[in-house]
C-alpha beads as a LAMMPS data file, in Angstrom:
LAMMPS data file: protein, C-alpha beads

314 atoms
313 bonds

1 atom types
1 bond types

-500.0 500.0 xlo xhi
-500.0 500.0 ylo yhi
-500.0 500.0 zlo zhi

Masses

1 110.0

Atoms # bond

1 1 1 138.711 -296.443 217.760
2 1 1 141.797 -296.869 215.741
3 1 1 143.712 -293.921 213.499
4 1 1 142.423 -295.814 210.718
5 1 1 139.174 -294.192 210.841
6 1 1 139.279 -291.019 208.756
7 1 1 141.579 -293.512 206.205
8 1 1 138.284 -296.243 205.901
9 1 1 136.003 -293.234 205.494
10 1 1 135.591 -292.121 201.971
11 1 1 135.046 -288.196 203.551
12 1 1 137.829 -285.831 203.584
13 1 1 141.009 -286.847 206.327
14 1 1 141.931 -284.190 208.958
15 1 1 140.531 -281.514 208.214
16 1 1 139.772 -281.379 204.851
17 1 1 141.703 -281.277 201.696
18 1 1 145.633 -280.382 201.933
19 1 1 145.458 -276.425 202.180
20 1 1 149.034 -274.091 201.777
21 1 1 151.449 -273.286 204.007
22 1 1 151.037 -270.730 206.631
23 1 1 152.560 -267.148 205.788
24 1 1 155.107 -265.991 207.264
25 1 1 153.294 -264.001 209.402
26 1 1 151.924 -266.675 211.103
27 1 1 154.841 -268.894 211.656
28 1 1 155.515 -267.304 215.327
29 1 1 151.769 -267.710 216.209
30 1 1 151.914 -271.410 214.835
31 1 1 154.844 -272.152 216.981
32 1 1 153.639 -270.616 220.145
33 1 1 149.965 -272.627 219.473
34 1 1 151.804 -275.704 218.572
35 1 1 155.192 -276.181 221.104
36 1 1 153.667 -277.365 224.096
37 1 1 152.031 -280.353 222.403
38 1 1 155.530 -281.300 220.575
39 1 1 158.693 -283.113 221.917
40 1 1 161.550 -281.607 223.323
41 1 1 163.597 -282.336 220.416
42 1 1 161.350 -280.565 218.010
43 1 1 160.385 -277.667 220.650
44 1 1 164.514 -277.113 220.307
45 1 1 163.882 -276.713 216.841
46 1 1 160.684 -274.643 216.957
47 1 1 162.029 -272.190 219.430
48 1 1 165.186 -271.918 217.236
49 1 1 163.226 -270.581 214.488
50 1 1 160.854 -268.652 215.991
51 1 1 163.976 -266.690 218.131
52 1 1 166.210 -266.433 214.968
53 1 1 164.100 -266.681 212.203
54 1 1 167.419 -264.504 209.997
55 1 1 169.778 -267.309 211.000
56 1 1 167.796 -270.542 210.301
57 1 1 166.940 -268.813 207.555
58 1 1 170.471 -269.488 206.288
59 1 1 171.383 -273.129 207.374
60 1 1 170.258 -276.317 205.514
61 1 1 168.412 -279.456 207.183
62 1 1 171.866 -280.530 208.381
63 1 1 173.134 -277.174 209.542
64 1 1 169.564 -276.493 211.607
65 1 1 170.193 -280.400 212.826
66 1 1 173.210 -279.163 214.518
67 1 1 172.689 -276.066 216.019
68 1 1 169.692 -277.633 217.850
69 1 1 171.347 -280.722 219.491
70 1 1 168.924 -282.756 216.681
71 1 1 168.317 -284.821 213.745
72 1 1 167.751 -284.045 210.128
73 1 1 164.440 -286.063 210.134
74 1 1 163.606 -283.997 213.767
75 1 1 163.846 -280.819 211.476
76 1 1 161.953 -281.860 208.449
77 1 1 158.554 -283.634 210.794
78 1 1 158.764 -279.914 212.884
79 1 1 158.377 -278.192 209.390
80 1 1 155.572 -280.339 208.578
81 1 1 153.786 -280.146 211.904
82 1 1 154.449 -276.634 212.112
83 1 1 152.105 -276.782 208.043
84 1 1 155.265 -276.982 205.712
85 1 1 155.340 -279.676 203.142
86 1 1 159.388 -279.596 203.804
87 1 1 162.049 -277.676 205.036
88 1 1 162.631 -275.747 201.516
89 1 1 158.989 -274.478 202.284
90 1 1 159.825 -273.393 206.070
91 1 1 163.788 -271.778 205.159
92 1 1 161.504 -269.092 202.857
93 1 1 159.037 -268.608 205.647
94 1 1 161.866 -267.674 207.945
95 1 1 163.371 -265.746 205.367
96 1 1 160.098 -263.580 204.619
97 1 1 159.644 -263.713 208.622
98 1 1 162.821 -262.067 209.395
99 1 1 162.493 -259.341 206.471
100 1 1 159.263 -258.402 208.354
101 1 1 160.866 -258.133 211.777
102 1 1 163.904 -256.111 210.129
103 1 1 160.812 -253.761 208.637
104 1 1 160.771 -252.627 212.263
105 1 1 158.353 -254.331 214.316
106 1 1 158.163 -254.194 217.681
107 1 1 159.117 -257.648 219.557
108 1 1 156.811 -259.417 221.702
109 1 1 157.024 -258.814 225.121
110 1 1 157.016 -260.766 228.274
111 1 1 153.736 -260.550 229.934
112 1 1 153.861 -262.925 232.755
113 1 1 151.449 -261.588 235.752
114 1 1 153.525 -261.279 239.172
115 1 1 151.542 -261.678 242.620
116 1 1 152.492 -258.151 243.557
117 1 1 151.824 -256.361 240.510
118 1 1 149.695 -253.020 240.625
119 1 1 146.526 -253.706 238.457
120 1 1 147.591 -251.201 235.525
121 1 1 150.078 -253.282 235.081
122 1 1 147.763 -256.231 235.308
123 1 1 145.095 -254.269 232.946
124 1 1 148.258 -253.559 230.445
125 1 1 149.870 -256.987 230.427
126 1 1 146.481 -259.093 229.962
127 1 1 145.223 -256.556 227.221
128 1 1 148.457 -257.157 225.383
129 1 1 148.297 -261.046 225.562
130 1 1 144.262 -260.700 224.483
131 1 1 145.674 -258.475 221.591
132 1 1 148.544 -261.403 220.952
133 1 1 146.105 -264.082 221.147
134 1 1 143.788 -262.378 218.752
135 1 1 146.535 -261.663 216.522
136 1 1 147.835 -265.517 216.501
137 1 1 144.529 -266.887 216.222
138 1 1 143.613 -264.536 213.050
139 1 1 146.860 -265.085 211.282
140 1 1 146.685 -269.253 211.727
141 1 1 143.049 -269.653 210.851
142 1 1 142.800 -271.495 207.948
143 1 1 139.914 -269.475 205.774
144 1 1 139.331 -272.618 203.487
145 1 1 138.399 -274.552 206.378
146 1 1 136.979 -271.823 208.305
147 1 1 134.429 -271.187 204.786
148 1 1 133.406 -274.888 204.428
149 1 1 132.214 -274.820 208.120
150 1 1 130.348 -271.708 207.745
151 1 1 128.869 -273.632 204.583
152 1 1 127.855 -276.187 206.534
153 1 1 126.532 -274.675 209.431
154 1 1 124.604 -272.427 206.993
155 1 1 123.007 -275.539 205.858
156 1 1 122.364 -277.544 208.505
157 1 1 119.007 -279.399 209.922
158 1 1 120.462 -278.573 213.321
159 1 1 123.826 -277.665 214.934
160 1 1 125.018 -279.650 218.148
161 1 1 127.825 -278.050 219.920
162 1 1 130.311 -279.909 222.498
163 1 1 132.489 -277.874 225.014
164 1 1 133.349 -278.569 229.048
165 1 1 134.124 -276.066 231.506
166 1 1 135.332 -272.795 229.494
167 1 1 135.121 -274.219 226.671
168 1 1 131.091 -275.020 226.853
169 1 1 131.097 -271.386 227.750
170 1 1 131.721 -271.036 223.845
171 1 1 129.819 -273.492 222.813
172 1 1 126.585 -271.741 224.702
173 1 1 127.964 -268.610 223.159
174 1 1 127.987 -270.181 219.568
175 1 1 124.162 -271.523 220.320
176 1 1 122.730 -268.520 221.274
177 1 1 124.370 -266.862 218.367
178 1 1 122.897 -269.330 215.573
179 1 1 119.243 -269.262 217.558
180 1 1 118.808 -265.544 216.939
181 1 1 118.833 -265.886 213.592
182 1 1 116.454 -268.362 213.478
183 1 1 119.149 -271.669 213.228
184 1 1 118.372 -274.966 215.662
185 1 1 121.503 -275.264 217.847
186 1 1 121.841 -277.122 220.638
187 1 1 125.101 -276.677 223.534
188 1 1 125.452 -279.652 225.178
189 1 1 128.409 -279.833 228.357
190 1 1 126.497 -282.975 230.293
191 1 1 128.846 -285.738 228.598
192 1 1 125.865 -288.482 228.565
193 1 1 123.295 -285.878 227.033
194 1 1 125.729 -285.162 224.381
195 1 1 126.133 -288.670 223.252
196 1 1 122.639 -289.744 223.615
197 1 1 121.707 -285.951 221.271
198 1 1 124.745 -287.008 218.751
199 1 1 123.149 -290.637 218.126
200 1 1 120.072 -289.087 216.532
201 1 1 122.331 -286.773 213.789
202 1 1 122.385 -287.170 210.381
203 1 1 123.851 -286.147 207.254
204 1 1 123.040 -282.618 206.518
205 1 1 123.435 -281.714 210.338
206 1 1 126.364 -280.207 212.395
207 1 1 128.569 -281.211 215.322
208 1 1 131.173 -278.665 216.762
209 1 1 134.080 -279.861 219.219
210 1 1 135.219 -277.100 221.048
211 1 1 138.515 -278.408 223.101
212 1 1 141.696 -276.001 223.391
213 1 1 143.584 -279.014 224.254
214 1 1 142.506 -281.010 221.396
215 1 1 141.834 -284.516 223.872
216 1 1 138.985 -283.884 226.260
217 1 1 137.718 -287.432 226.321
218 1 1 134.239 -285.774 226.940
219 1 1 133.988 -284.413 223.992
220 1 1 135.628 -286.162 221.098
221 1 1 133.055 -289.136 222.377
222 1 1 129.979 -287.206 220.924
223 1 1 131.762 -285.754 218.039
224 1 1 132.858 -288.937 217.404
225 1 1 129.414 -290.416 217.622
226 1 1 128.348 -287.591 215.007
227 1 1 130.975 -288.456 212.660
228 1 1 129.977 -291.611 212.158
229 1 1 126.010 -290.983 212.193
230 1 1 126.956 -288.665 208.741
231 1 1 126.840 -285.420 210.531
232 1 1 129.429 -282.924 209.441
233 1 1 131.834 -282.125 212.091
234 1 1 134.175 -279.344 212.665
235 1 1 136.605 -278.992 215.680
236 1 1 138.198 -275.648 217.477
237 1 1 141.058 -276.516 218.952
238 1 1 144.692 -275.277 219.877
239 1 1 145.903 -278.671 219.007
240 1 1 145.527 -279.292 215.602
241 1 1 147.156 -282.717 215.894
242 1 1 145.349 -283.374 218.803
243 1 1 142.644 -286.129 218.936
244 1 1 139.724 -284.875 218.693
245 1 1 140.993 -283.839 214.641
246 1 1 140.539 -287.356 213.828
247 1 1 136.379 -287.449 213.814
248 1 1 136.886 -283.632 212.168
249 1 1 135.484 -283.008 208.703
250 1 1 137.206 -278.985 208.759
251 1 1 139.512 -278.458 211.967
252 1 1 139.760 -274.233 213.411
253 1 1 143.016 -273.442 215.129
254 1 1 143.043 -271.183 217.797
255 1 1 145.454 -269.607 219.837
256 1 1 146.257 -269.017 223.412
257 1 1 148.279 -266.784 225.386
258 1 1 151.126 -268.584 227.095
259 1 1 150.146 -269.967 230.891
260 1 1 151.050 -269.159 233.982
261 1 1 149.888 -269.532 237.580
262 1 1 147.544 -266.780 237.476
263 1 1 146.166 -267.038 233.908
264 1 1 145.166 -270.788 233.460
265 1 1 145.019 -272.733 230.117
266 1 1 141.252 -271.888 230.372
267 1 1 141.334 -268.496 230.908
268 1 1 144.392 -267.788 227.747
269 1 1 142.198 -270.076 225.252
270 1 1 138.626 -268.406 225.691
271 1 1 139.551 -265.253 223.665
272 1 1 140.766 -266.924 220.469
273 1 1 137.924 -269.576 221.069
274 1 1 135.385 -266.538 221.068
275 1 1 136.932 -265.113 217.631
276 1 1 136.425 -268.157 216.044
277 1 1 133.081 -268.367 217.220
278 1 1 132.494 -265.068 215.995
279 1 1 133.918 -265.595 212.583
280 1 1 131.591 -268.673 211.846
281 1 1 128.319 -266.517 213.487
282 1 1 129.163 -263.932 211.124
283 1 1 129.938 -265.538 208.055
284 1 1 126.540 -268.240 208.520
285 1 1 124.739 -264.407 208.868
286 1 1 126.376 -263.309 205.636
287 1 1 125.208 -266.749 204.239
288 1 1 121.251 -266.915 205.692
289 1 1 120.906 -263.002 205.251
290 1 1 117.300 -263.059 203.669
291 1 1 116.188 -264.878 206.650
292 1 1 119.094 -263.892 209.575
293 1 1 117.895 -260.488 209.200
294 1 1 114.589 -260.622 209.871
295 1 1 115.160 -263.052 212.595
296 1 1 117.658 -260.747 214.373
297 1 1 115.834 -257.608 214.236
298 1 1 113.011 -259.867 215.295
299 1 1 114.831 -261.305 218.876
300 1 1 116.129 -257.363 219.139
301 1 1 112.561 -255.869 219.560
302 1 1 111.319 -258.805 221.453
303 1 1 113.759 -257.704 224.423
304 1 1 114.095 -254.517 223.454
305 1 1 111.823 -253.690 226.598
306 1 1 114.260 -255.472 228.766
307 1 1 117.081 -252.974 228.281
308 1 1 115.410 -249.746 228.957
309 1 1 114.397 -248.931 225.545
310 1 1 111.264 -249.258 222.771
311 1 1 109.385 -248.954 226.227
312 1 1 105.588 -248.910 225.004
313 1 1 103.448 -245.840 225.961
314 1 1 100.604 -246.524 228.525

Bonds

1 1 1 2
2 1 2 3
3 1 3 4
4 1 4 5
5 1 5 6
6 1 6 7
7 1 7 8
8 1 8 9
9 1 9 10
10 1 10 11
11 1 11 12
12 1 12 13
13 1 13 14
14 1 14 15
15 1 15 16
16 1 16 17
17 1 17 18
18 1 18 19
19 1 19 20
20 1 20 21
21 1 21 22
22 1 22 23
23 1 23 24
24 1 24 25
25 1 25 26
26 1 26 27
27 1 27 28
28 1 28 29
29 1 29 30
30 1 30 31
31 1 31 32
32 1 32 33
33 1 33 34
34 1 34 35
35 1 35 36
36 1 36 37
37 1 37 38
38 1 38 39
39 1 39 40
40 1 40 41
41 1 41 42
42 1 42 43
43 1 43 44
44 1 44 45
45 1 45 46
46 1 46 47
47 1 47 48
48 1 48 49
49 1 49 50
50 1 50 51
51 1 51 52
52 1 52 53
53 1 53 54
54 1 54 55
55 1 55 56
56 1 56 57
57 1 57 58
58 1 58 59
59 1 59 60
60 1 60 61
61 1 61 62
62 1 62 63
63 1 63 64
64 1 64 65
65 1 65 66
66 1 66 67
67 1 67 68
68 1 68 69
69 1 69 70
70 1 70 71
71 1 71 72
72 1 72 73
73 1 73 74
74 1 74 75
75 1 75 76
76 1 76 77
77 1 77 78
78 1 78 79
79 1 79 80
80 1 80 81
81 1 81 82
82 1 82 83
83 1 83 84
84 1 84 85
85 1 85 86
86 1 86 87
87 1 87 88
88 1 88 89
89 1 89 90
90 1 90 91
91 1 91 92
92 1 92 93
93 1 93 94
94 1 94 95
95 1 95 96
96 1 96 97
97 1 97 98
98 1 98 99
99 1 99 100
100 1 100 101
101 1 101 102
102 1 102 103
103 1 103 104
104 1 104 105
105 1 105 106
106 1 106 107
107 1 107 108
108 1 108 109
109 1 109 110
110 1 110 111
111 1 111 112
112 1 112 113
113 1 113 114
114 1 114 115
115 1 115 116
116 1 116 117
117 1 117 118
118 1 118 119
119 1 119 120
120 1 120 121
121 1 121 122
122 1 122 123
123 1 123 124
124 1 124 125
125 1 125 126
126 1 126 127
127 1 127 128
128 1 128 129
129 1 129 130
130 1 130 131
131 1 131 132
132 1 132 133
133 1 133 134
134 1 134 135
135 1 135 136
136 1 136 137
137 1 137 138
138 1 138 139
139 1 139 140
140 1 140 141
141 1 141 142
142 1 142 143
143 1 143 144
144 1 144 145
145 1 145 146
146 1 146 147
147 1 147 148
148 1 148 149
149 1 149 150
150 1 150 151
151 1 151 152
152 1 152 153
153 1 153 154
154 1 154 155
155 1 155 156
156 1 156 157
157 1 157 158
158 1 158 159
159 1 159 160
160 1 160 161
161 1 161 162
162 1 162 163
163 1 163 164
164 1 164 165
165 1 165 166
166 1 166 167
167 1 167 168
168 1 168 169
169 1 169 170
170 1 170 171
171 1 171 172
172 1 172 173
173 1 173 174
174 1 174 175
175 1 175 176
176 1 176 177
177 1 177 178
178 1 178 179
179 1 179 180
180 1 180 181
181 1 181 182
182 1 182 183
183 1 183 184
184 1 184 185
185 1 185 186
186 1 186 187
187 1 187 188
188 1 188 189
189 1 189 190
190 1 190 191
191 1 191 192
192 1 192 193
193 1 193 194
194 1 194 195
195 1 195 196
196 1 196 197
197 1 197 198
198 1 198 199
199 1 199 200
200 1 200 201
201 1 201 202
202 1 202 203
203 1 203 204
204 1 204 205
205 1 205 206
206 1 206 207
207 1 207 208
208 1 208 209
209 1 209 210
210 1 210 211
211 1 211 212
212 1 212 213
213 1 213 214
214 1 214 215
215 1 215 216
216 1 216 217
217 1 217 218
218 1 218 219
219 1 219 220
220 1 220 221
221 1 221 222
222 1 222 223
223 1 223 224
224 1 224 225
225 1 225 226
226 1 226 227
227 1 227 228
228 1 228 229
229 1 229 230
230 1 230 231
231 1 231 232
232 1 232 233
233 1 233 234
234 1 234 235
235 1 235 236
236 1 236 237
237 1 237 238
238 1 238 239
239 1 239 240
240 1 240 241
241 1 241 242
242 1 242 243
243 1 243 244
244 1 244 245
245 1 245 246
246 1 246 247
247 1 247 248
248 1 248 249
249 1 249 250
250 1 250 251
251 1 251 252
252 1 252 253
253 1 253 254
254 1 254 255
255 1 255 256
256 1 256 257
257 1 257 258
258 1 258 259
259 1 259 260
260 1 260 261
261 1 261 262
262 1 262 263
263 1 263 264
264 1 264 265
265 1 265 266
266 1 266 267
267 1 267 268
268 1 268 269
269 1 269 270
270 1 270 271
271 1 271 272
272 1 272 273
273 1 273 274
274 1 274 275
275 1 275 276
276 1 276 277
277 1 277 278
278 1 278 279
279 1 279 280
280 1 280 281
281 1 281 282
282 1 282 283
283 1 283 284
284 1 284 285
285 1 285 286
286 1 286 287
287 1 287 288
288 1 288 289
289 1 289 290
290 1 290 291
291 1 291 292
292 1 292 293
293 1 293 294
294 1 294 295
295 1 295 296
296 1 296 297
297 1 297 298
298 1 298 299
299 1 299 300
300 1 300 301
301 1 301 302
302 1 302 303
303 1 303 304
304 1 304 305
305 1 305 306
306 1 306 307
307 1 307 308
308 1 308 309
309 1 309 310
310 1 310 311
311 1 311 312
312 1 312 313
313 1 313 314
């Protein structure tokens, strides 16, 4: 398929309608989510902002050009990929970035995991990137986007859900989730099943992508497939420009800590994955409540016996 498909559809493009700029406070966490997927003239750019948000604060297009070996037009697309209509909009997130960090904020910290380190300093280092990665996730998630999926979900004949390796991890989690409250949900991680199960959607029914990277092949083919049936379809990804965004009705950014040999991209993107996951659970909950209630305390007695308790007298 061609990029011309969310253009010949008369649903939303990527991601829904055009929703503000990210805060300020989530400017670091968008550049972090968003540099490895850019080009190394923009990542110049992105890192200078995120490492002196005070001084970029104060140079034009032209001055911010120069100090990063770049061009003007290299500056403005970075302020646009990084959710800035222009680089007016992205000067007065750096400025209200850097008042914060003058506020007296801690910096981040580097929490790369050596072969010979003791495991407190293991336990420390990954709690702090979980804590980061929570953090990031929360502060990009778009709530317009992350409400219209909820609304959706809430609504829906039936929920299919697409993930491989860690990622269908979630997407079981998000299943079992929307079952005990009474929702049909379906994980799917088999690439073939999940086609063959996306053919028979419909409008009024819901496809989730769940892909940190934004171009598993494996599952942007079902979602895909959904799309076009009339299903609604939201993506999670760390990629928002990444592939998969162009069969997504509402797209959900995550974040991830940053790799390294002993903490894989799978193993950094699970956590912000999982609050995502969360959020929509919760919020379809808050939605269905007249019937999620009853349906959870329901599934809570009926294995209540399993975990040592509500044991029934001989």
């Amino acid at each position: 398929m061609t990029d011309d498909v969310k253009e010949t559809s008369s649903r939303v493009p990527l991601g829904g309608p055009r929703t503000a700029p990210p805060a300020p406070a989530a400017l670091a966490a968008k550049v972090r989510t968003l540099a490895p997927s850019m080009t190394r003239s923009m990542q110049r750019v992105a890192e200078a902002v995120a490492q002196d948000p005070a001084g970029c604060a104060a140079l034009t297009v032209t001055g911010l050009a120069e100090l990063t070996g770049t061009s003007e037009a290299t500056v403005v697309r970075t302020a646009r990929l990084l959710g800035y209509p222009g680089y007016r909009d992205l000067r007065l997130a750096l400025a209200g970035l850097a008042a914060a960090q003058q506020s007296g904020r801690a910096p981040a910290i580097t929490t790369d995991i050596a072969v010979d380190d003791p495991i407190a300093g293991v336990v420390a280092k990954l709690a702090h990137d979980e804590r980061q990665t929570l953090a990031d996730t929360a502060a990009g998630l778009d709530t317009a986007q992350l409400g219209a999926a909820v609304t959706a979900l809430a609504a829906a004949r039936r929920t299919d859900v697409y993930g491989i390796g860690a990622s269908g991890l979630v997407a079981q989690d998000l299943t079992q989730k929307l079952l005990r409250i009474g929702l049909i949900a379906h994980a799917h991680s088999d690439p073939h099943l999940a086609v063959t199960n996306a053919v028979q959607l419909r409008a009024g029914d819901v496809a989730v992508a769940i892909t940190h990277s934004g171009s598993t092949g494996d599952v942007i083919e079902p979602l895909r497939v959904a799309f076009e049936r009339g299903a609604t379809t939201v993506a999670v990804t760390g990629r928002p420009d990444g592939p998969v965004t162009q069969y997504a009705d509402h797209v959900l950014t995550t974040s991830s800590a940053r790799e390294s040999e002993l903490r894989p991209a799978a193993m950094s993107s699970r956590t912000g994955q999982l609050l995502v996951v969360d959020c929509l659970f919760v919020g379809v909950a808050q939605r269905t409540y007249a019937a999620a209630g009853p349906a959870l305390s329901a599934s809570y007695e009926a294995l209540a016996h399993r975990h040592g308790s509500g044991r029934r007298r001989a």
